[in-house]
C-alpha positions in Angstrom: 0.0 0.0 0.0 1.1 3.5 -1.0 1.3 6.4 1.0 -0.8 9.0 0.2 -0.2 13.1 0.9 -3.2 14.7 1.2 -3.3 18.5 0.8 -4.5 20.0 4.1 -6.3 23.8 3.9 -6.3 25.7 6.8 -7.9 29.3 7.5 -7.5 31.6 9.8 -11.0 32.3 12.1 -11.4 35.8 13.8 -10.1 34.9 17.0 -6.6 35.0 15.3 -5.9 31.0 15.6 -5.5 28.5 12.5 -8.2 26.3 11.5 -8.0 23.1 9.3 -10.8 22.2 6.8 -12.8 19.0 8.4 -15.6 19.0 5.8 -17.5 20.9 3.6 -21.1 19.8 3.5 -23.9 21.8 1.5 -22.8 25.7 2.4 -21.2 24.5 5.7 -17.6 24.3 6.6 -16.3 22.2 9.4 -13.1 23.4 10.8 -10.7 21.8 13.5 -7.8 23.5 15.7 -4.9 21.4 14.8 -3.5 21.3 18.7 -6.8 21.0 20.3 -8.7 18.0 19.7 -11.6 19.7 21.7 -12.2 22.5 19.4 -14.3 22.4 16.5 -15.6 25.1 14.5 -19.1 25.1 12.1 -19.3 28.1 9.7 -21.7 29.3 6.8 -19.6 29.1 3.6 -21.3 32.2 1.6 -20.5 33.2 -2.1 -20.3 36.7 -3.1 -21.6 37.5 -7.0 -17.9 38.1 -7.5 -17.0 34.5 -7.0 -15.3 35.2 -3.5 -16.1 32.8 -0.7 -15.4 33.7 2.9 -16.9 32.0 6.5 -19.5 33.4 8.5 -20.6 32.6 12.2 -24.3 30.8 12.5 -26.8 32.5 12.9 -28.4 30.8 15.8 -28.4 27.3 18.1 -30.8 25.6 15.6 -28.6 26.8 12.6 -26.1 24.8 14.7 -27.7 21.7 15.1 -28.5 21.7 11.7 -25.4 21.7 10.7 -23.9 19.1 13.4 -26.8 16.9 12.0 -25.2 17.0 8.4 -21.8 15.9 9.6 -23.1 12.9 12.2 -25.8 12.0 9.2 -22.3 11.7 6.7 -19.9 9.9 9.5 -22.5 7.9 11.5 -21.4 4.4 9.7 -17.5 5.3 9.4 
């Protein structure tokens, strides 16, 4: 079996720290703290008319769930 590199993209959130890319399901991105297993991150992908993408807090606790639904829905059987 080969090893195989897989290209890691990380952003950087408003609190100033480095976030890795998780997931990205429907317009949601799923972002980890590299160092901190405990932190993960949801964010609303949005799409300006220009093309430009950039990460927006949720709006609200159901927003949330919503989202946290998506990714267990995708992993539940892995």
């Amino acid at each position: 079996m080969q090893d195989q590199e897989m290209e890691v993209e990380y952003v950087t959130l408003e609190d100033g720290n480095d976030y890795f890319v998780v997931d990205i399901i429907d317009h949601y991105v799923y972002l980890k703290k590299e160092e901190d297993d405990k932190t993960f991150e949801v964010r609303e992908v949005v799409k300006e008319d220009n093309g430009e993408e950039f990460f927006v807090e949720l709006d609200n606790q159901e927003e949330y769930e919503k989202a946290l639904l998506l990714f267990t829905k995708k992993y539940v059987n892995q």
